[in-house]
N, C-alpha and C positions, 0 to 999 in steps of 0.2 A: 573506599570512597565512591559515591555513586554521581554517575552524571545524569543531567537528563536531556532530554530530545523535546520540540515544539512542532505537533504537527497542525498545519495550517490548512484551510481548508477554500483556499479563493473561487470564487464566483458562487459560492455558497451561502447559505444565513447561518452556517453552525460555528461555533466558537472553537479557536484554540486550545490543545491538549496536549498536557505537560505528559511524559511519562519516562521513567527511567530508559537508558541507551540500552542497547540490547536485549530489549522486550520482544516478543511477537507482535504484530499488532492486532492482529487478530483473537488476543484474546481478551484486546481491551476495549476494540471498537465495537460499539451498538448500534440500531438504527436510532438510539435516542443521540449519541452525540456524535454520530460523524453523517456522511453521506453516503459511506460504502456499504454494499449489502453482501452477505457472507452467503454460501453454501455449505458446499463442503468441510472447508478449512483446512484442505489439504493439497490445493494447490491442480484441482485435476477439473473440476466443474467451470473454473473461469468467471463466476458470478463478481466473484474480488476486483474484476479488471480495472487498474486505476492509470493515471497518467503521472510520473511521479516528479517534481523539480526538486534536486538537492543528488548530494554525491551520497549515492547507497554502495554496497557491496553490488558486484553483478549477477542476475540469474545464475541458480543450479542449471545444469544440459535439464531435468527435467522438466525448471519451468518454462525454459525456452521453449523447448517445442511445443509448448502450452501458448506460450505467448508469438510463434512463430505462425500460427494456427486462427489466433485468436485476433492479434493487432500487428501485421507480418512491415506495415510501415509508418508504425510509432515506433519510434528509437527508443524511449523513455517509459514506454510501457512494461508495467510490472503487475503481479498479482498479490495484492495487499498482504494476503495470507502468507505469503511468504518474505515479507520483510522483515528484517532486524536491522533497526534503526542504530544507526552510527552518530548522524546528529542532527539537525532540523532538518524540514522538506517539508512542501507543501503536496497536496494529493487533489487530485480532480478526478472526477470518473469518468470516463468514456465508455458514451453511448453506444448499443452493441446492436 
């Protein structure tokens, strides 16, 4: 049985996106319906840097020192690319 995830997107004009829980999300967002913009998609370029509210899994050690480098004093900062959604969250980007 499949559950799904609602990723939200506040202070944004993009709409709400349903997709099954433990997805990548990186292989489902575009620049047509989110706000985040991809690079790499491997979690090492940082272009993904988003702000995340909702209980995720916590960073791999690799992405940390990506994100230790990147946004050393956002508690909540994650790189898109590397999430697998557990259950709803919204996402904002932070400006770099």
């Amino acid at each position: 049985m499949s559950s799904f995830c609602t990723i939200s997107f506040p202070g944004s004009d993009y709409e709400s996106l349903v997709m099954e829980c433990h997805e990548n999300l990186s292989e489902h967002l575009t620049i047509q319906n989110s706000p985040v913009l991809f690079g790499c998609r491997t979690g090492i370029c940082g272009t993904c840097l988003v702000e995340v509210i909702g209980d995720i899994p916590p960073p791999q050690p690799d992405e940390q020192e990506i994100l230790d480098t990147l946004a050393p004093n956002i508690a909540n900062a994650r790189l898109a690319c590397q999430l697998h959604l557990t259950q709803n969250i919204e996402i904002r980007t932070i400006k770099k």
